[in-house]
LOGU-170837 format. One record per atom (N, C-alpha, C): x, y, z; residue in three letters. Coordinates in steps of 0.05 Angstrom, whole numbers, plus 5000, padded with zeros to 4 digits. Example, Ala and Ser with C-alpha at 12.3 -4.5 7.8 and 13.67 -1.06 7.14 Angstrom:
REM residues 2
526448865156ala
524649105156ala
526449345156ala
525749555142ser
527349795143ser
525850015157ser
This chain:
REM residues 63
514052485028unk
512152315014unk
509452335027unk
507352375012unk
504752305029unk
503452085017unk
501252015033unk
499651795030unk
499351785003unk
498251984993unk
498451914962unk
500151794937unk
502351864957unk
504851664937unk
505351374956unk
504151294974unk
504851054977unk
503650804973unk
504650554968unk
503650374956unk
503450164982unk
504750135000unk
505049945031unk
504750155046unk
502850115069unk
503350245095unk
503249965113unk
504650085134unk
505149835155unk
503849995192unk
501949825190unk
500349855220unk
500649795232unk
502049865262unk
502449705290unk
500349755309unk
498849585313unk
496549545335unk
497749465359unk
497749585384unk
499449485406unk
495449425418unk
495249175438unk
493649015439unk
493949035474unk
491049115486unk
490949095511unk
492649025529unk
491648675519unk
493548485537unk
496348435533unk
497648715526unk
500448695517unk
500648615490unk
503548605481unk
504148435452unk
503348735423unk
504848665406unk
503848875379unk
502748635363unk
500948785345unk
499848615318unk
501048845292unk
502048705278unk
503248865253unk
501348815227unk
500349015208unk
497548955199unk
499149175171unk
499048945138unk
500449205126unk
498549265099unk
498449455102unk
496049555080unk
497549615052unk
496449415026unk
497749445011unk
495849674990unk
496049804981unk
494449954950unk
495349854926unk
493349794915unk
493949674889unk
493749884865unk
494749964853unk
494250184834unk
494150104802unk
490750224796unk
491350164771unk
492150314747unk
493650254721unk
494150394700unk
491850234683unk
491650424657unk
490250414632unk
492650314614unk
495150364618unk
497550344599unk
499550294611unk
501250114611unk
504650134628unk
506950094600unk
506550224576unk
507450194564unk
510050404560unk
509750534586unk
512150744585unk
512350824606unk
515250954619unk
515951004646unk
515951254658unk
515651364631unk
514651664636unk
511851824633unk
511251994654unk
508452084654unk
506251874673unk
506951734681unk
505351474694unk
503351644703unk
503651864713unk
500352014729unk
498651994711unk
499152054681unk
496552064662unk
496251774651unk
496951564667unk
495351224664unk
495151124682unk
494551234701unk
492251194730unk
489751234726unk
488951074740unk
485450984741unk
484850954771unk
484651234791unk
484351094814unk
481750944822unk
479351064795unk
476850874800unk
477150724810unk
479150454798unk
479350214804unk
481050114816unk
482650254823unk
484350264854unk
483250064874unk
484549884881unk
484049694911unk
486149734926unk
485249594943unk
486649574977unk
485949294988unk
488349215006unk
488148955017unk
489448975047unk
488848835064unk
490048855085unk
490548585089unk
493448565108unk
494048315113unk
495648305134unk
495648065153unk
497147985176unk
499448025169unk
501548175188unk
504348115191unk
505848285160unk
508348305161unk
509048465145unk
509348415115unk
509148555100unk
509048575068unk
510948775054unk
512448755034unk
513448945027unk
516848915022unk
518249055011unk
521049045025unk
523749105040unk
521649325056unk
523549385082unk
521849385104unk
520849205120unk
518749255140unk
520949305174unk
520949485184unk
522049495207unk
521049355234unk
C-alpha cells in the first residue's frame, strides 16, 4: 500500500522528556459521485481533498 491509498496514518512522536505522543492523520477524500462501487478512481476530486490531525488514536485498528 502507499500513501496514496491511505486514508489514517498514525504518528508516534517520542518526546524529549521521555513518554510517546500518538498524533493520527486522518485524509478526507472527496468523490463527485458515490453512486457506485466500482471505478471509484474516476469520482475523486483530490482538489478538495482535506486533512485533519488529531490527538491520540483514530481509526479501527490503532496499535
Amino acid at each position: 500500500m502507499t500513501t496514496s491509498e491511505a486514508n489514517v496514518l498514525w504518528l508516534r512522536v517520542r518526546l524529549a522528556g521521555g513518554g510517546d505522543r500518538m498524533i493520527s492523520i486522518v485524509i478526507n477524500r472527496w468523490h463527485d459521485n458515490v453512486s457506485t462501487l466500482f471505478r471509484e478512481s474516476a469520482t475523486l476530486d483530490s482538489a478538495k481533498d482535506t486533512i485533519d490531525f488529531h490527538l491520540g488514536p483514530i481509526g479501527s485498528y490503532p496499535n
